[in-house]
PLY file of the C-alpha trace (Angstrom):
ply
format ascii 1.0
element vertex 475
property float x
property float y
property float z
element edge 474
property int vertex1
property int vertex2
end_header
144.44 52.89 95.39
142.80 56.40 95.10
145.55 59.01 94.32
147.01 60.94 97.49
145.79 58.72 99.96
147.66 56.74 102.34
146.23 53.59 104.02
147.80 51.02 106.81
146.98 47.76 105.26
144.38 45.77 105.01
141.19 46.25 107.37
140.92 43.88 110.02
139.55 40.53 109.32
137.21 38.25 111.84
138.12 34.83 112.44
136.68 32.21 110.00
136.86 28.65 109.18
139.55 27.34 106.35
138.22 27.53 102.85
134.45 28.55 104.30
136.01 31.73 106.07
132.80 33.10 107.83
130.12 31.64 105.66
128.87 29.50 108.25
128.61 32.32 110.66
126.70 34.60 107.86
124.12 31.74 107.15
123.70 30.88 111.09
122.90 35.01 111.54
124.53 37.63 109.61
123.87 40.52 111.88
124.97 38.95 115.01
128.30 37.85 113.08
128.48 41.56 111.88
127.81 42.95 115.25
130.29 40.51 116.75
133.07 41.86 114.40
132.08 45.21 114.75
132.56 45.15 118.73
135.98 43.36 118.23
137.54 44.97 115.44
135.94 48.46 115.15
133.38 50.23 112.30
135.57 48.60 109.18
135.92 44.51 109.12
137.08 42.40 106.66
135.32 38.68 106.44
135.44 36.00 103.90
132.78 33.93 102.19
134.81 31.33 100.54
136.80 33.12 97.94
134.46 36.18 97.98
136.09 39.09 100.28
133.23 41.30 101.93
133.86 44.25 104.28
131.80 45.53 106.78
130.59 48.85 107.41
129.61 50.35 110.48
129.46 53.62 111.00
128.10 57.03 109.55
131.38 58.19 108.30
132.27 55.33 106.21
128.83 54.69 104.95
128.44 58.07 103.28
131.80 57.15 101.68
130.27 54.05 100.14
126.59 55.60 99.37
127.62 58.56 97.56
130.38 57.89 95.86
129.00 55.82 93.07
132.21 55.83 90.81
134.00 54.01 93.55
131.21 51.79 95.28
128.61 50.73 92.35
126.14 48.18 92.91
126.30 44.22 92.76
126.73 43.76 89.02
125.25 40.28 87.15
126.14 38.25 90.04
123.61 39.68 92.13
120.84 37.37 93.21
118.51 39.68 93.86
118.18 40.38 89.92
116.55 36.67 89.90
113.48 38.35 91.06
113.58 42.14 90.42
115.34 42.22 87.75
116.83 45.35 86.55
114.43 47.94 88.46
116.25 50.71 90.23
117.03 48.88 93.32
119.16 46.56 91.04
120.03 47.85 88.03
124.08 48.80 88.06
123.70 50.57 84.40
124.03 54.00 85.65
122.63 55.55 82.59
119.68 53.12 82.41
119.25 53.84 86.11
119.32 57.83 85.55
116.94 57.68 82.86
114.09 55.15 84.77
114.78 57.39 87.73
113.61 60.56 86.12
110.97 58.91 84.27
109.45 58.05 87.97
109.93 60.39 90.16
106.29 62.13 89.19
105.18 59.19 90.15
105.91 59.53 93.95
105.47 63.68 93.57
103.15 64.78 96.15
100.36 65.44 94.14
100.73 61.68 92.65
100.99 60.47 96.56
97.38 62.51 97.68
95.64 60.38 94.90
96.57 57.12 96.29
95.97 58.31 99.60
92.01 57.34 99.17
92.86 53.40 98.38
95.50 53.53 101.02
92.72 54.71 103.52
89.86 51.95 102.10
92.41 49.25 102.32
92.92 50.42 106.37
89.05 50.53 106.44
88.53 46.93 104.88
91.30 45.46 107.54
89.54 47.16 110.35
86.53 45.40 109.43
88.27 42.49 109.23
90.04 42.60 112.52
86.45 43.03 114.27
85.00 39.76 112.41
87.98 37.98 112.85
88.67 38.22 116.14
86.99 38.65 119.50
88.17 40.71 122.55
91.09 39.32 124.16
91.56 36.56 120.84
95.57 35.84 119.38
96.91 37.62 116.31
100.19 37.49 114.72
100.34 41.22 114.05
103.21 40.39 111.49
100.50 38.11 109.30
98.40 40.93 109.46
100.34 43.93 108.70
101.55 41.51 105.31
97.90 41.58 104.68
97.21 45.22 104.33
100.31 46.06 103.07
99.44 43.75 100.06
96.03 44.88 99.79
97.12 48.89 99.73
99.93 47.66 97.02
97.56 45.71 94.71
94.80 49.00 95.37
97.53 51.37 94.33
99.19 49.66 91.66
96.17 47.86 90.12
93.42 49.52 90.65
92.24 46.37 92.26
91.64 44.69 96.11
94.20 41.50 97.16
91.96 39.06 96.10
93.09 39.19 92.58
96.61 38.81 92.70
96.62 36.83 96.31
97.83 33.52 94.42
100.48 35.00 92.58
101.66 37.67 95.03
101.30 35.88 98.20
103.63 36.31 101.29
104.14 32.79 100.95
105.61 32.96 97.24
107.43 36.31 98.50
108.81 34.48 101.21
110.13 31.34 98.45
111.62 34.29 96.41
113.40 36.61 99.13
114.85 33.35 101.41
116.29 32.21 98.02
117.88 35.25 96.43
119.69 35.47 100.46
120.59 32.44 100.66
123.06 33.13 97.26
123.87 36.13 98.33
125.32 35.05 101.40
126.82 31.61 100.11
129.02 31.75 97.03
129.38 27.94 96.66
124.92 27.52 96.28
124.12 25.32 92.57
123.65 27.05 89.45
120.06 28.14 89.23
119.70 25.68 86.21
120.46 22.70 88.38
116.99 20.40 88.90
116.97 20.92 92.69
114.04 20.60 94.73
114.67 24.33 95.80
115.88 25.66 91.96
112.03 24.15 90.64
110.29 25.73 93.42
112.13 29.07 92.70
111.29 28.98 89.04
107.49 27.92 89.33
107.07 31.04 91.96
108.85 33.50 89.41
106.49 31.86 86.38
103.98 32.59 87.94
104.96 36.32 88.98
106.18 36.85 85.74
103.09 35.47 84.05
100.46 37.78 86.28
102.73 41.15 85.60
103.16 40.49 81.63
99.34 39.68 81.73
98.69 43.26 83.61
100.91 45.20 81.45
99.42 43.35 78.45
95.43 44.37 79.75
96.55 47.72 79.93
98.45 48.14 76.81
95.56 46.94 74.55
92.96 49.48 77.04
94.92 52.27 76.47
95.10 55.56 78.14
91.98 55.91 81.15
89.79 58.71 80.58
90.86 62.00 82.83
94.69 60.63 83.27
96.07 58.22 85.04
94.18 55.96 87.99
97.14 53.64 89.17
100.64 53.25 89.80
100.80 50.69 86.61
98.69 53.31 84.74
101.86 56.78 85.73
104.76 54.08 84.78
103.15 52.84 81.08
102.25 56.84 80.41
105.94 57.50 81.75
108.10 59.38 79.06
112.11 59.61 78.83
111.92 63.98 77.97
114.65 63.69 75.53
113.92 60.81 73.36
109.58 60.43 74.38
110.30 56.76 74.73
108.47 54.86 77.24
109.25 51.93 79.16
109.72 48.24 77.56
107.39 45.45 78.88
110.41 44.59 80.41
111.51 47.24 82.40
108.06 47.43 83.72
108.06 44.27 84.83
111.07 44.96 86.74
109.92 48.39 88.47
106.41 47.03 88.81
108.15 44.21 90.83
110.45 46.40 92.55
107.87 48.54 93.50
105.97 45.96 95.12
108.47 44.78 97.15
109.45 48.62 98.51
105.74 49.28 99.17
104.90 45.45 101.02
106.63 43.89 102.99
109.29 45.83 103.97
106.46 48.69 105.86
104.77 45.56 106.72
107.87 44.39 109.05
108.59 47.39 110.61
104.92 48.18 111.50
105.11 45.06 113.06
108.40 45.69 115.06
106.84 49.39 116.08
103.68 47.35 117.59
105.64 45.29 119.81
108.01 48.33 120.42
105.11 50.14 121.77
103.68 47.01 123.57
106.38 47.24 125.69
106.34 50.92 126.26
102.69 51.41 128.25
104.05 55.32 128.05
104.37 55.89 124.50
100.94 53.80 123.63
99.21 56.12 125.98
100.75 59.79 124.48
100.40 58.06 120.63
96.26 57.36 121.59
96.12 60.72 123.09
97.56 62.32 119.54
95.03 60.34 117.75
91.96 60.86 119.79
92.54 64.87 120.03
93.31 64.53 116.36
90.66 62.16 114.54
88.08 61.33 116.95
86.01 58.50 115.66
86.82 58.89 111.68
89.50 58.07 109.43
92.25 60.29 108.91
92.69 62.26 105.83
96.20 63.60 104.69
96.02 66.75 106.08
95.20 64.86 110.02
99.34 63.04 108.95
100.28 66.61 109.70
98.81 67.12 113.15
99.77 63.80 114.41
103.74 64.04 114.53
104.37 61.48 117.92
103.16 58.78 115.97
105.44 59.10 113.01
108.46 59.35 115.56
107.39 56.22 116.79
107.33 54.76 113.30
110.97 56.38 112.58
112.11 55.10 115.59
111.12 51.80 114.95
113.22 51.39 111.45
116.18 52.79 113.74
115.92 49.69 116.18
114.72 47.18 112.87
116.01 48.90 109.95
113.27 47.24 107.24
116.46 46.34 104.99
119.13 46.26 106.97
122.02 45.46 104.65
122.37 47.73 101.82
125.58 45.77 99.64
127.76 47.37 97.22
130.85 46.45 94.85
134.35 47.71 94.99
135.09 49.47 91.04
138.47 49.96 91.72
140.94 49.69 94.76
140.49 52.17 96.82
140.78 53.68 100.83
138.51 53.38 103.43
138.85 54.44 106.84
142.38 54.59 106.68
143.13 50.70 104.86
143.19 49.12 101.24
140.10 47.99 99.81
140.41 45.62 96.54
138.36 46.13 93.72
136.04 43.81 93.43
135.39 43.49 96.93
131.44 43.62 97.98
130.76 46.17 100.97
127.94 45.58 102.87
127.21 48.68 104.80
125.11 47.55 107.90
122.28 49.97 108.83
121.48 47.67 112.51
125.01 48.82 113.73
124.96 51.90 112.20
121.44 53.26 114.18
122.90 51.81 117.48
126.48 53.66 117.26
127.28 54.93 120.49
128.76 57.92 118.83
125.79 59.11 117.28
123.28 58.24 119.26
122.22 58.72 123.49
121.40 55.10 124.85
121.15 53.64 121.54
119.61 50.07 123.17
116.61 52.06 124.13
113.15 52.43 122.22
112.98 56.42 122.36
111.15 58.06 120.11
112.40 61.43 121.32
115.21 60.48 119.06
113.10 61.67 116.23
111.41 64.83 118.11
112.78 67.93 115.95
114.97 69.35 118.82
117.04 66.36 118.97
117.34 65.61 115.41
119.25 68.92 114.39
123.13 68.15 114.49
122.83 64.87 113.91
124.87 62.94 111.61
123.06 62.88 108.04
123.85 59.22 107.29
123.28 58.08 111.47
119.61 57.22 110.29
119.27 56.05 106.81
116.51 53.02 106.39
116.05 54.29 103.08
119.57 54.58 101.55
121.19 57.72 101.30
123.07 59.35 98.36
121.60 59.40 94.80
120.12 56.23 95.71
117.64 57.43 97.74
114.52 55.08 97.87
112.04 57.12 95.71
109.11 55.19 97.56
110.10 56.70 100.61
107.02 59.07 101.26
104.92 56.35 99.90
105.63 54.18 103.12
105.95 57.00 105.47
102.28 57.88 104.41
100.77 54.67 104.50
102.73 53.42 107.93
101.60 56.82 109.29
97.91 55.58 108.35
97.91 52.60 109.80
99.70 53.17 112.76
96.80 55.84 113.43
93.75 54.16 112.72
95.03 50.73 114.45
96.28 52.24 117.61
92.70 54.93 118.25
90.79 51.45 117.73
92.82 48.86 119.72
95.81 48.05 122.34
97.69 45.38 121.31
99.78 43.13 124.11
102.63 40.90 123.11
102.29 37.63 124.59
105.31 37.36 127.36
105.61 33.53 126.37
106.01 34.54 122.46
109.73 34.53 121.25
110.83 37.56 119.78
113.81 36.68 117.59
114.90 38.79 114.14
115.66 37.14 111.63
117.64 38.98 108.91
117.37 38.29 104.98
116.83 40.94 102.68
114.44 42.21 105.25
114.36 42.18 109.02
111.50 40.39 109.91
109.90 38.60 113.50
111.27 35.23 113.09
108.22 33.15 114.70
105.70 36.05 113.84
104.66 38.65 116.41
101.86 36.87 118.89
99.68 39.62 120.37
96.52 39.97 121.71
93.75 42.48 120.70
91.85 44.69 123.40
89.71 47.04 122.24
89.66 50.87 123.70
86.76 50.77 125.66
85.66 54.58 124.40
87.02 53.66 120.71
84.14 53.68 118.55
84.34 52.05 114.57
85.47 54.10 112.60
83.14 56.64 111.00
83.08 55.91 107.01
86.53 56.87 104.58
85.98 60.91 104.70
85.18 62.62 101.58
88.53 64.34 101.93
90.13 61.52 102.88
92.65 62.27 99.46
93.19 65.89 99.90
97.23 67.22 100.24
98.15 68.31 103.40
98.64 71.67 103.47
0 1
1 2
2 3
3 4
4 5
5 6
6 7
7 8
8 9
9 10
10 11
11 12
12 13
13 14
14 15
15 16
16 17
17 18
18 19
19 20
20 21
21 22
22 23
23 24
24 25
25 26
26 27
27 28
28 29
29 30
30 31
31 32
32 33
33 34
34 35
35 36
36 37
37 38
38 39
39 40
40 41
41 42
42 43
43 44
44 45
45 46
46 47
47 48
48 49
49 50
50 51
51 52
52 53
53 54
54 55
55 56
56 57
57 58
58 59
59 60
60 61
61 62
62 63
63 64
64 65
65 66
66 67
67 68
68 69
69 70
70 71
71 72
72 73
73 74
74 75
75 76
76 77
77 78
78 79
79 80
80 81
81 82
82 83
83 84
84 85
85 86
86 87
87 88
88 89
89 90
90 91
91 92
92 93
93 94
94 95
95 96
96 97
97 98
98 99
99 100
100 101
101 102
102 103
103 104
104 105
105 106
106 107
107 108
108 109
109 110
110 111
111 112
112 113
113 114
114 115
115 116
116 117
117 118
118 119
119 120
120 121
121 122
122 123
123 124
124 125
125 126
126 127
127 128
128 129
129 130
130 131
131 132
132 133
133 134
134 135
135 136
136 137
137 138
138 139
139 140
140 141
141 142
142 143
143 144
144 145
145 146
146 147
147 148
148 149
149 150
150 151
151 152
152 153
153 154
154 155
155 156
156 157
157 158
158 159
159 160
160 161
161 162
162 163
163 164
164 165
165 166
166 167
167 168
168 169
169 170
170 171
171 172
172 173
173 174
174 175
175 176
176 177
177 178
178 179
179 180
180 181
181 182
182 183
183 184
184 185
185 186
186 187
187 188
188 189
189 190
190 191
191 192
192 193
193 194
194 195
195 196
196 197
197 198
198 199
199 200
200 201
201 202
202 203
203 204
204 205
205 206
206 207
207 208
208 209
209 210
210 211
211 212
212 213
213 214
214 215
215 216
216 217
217 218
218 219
219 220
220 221
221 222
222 223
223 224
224 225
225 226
226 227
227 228
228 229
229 230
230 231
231 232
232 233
233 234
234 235
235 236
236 237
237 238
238 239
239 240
240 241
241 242
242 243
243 244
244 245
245 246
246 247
247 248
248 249
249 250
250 251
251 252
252 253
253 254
254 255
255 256
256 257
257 258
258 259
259 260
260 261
261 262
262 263
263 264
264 265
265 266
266 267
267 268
268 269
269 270
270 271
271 272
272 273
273 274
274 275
275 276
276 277
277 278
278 279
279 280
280 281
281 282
282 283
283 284
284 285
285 286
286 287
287 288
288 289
289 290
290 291
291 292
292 293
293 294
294 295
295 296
296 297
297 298
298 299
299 300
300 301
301 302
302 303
303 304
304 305
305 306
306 307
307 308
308 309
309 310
310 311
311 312
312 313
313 314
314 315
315 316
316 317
317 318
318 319
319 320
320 321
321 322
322 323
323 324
324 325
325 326
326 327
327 328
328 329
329 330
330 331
331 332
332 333
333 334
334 335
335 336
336 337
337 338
338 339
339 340
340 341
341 342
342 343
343 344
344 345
345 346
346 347
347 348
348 349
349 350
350 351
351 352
352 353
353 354
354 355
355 356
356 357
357 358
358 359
359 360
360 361
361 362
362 363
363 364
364 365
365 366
366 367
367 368
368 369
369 370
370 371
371 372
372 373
373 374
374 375
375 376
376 377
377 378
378 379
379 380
380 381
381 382
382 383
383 384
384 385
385 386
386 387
387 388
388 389
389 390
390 391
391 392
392 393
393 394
394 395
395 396
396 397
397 398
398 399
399 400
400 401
401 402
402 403
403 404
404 405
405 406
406 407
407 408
408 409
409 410
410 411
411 412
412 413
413 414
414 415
415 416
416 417
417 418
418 419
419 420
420 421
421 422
422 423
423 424
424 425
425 426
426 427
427 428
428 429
429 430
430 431
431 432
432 433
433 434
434 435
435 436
436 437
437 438
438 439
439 440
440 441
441 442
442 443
443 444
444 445
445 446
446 447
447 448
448 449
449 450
450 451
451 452
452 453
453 454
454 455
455 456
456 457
457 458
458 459
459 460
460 461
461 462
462 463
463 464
464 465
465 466
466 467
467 468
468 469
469 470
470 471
471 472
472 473
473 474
């Protein structure tokens, strides 16, 4: 227990089966089992997954506790699963010192100068899906917006990493093989009694051939480059900043490994996790005809019939509310998990060291203390008037503390993009008869896909060609 303070037991603990404790519960739907304890017990709850003791956070407060005090609350050491598929990248990695030193080593990379240079693939990858909405489907036809927005969000990824379209890397970096990887890293996380990984099961071979091939594509990457060397006039790509990426006090760069593992990383903050919430603020604004029609308004005064450049971002502020708004209702990640160091106090009770906290983001953006009618899609939440006095840690889809997602800019830039150029060219309607269920594992994603159909804007020409500015900084 941390010196000086006083504490009243044990938090409270949700009822669970014997042995299993709430395992079942977790596996069934973690956030409605969270939410359930959270309503019964209040914004610290104690459950148990077999012999593993996990407490839940739910509130502001407590979860800038757990985020910023990193001698305390450290991240999921050896055990965690997710280092099966990133590695030790700096969503993983619990080697402070390691972390520190990738962490400087990066940040250029997401500087805004580095950003307005990726800007231009960002904006042909929006152009190339436009074009492939309009041969894809006519007036009127089904899409499952959450397919689609995996599609571009690959494509931009691949364009800004590699230098190269989807088409390349579509067999190894697939939603479908992202899917096998994500749904089996969650599935440990959440159940401590799953086979070693070096048992011969049917799931345990078709984790291991997805990861092969992952690993075999990045290695092969990093090996091209390596033996190019340095492009002409500085870097082009993501994978181009990272190898020319220098530690300042030693010069050092990064080992083939640890590439591999931010390469990876990086993919995964810059895919599918802007890809699900694009797709939650598209049915979000589906079901708000008022908010569709002030968003289109922003982007017709604003663009016209072209694509935006970086600068346009700055003019079109409604439609990035809408986007913030949407990770408050479907935070992309919605679990961020840490590990107990040392025993210690948390709102008032004993926490054991070597207890995981998992501090839960979907309660957290619907407390009633923090927020005005917390149920309802507002994106007046996010309008700059109402957003002064607010809790810091009340909205936080990107981590808070030292941990800060340092890709955040990069998806606020390309979500902003796409949100744009979609909504000036099309209204999309959800389908009443479509279910819209979440479905939480390390992301929050549409559970049966989000059915819509596509109606063109009757005055909404194509798009003019990508703008020769279309990569200059805001100013």
């Amino acid at each position: 227990m941390t010196t000086g303070q006083q504490h009243n037991g044990l938090a409270p603990e949700a009822d669970g089966l014997p042995v299993l404790g709430n395992i079942v519960d977790f596996r069934k739907d973690i956030l409605d089992a969270m939410h359930q304890g959270w309503q019964e017990h209040g914004d610290l709850v104690r459950y148990r997954l077999g012999t593993v003791v996990v407490h839940g956070v739910s509130s502001p407060e407590l979860a800038g506790e757990v985020l910023t005090d990193s001698g305390t609350y450290g991240k999921l050491g050896p055990d965690n699963p997710l280092r099966l598929i990133l590695g030790e990248g700096l969503l993983t990695s619990d080697d402070h010192e390691s972390w520190m030193r990738n962490r400087r080593m990066m940040q250029p990379i997401y500087s805004k100068q580095a950003l307005s240079g990726m800007f231009h693939a960002m904006v042909e990858s929006t152009a190339d899906q436009l074009a492939h909405m309009e041969r894809s489907y006519a007036p009127g036809a089904e899409v499952d917006m959450h397919g689609e927005m995996m599609r571009v969000t690959l494509d931009i990824v691949s364009r800004c990493m590699f230098s190269t379209d989807v088409s390349r890397t579509r067999d190894k970096l697939s939603p479908e093989a992202v899917d096998v990887a994500v749904n089996y890293a969650f599935d440990r996380l959440q159940n401590p009694f799953s086979p070693p990984t070096e048992w011969p099961t049917p799931r345990n071979r078709r984790f291991r051939q997805v990861m092969e091939g992952l690993d075999g594509m990045m290695y092969g990457l990093i090996e091209e480059r390596r033996a190019a060397g340095a492009p002409e006039g500085g870097a082009k790509d993501l994978l181009d900043m990272l190898l020319a990426a220098r530690d300042a006090d030693t010069g050092e760069g990064m080992s083939d490994r640890e590439l591999r593992d931010e390469i990876i990383t990086t993919f995964a903050a810059g895919h599918e996790t802007t890809a699900v919430t694009l797709t939650w603020a598209f049915y979000l604004i589906s079901q708000h005809r008022e908010v569709l029609i002030r968003a289109q308004e922003e982007v017709d005064r604003e663009l016209g019939d072209r694509m935006p450049t970086m600068a346009d971002l700055a003019r079109m502020p409604y439609l990035l509310q809408i986007f913030e708004e949407a990770l408050r209702m479907y935070p992309s990640a919605p679990i961020v998990p840490r590990l107990t160091l040392k025993d210690t106090v948390l709102g008032g009770h004993h926490v054991p060291k070597g207890s995981r906290v998992l501090v839960n983001l979907f309660n957290i953006h619907r407390h009633q203390r923090h927020w005005t009618d917390a149920e309802h899609f507002a994106p007046e939440h996010f309008a700059a008037v109402n957003k002064k006095g607010r809790h810091r840690f009340a909205h936080m889809p990107f981590g808070a503390g030292p941990h800060l997602c340092i890709g955040k800019h990069f998806a606020l830039m390309e979500a902003h993009l796409l949100l744009a150029t979609l909504i000036r060219r099309y209204d999309f309607r959800h389908i009443p008869s479509h279910r819209v269920v979440n479905h939480a594992s390390i992301t929050l994603r549409p559970k049966f896909g989000m059915h819509m159909t596509l109606h063109e804007r009757r005055h909404a020409a194509p798009a003019a060609g990508i703008p020769a500015g279309a990569g200059a900084a805001a100013d």
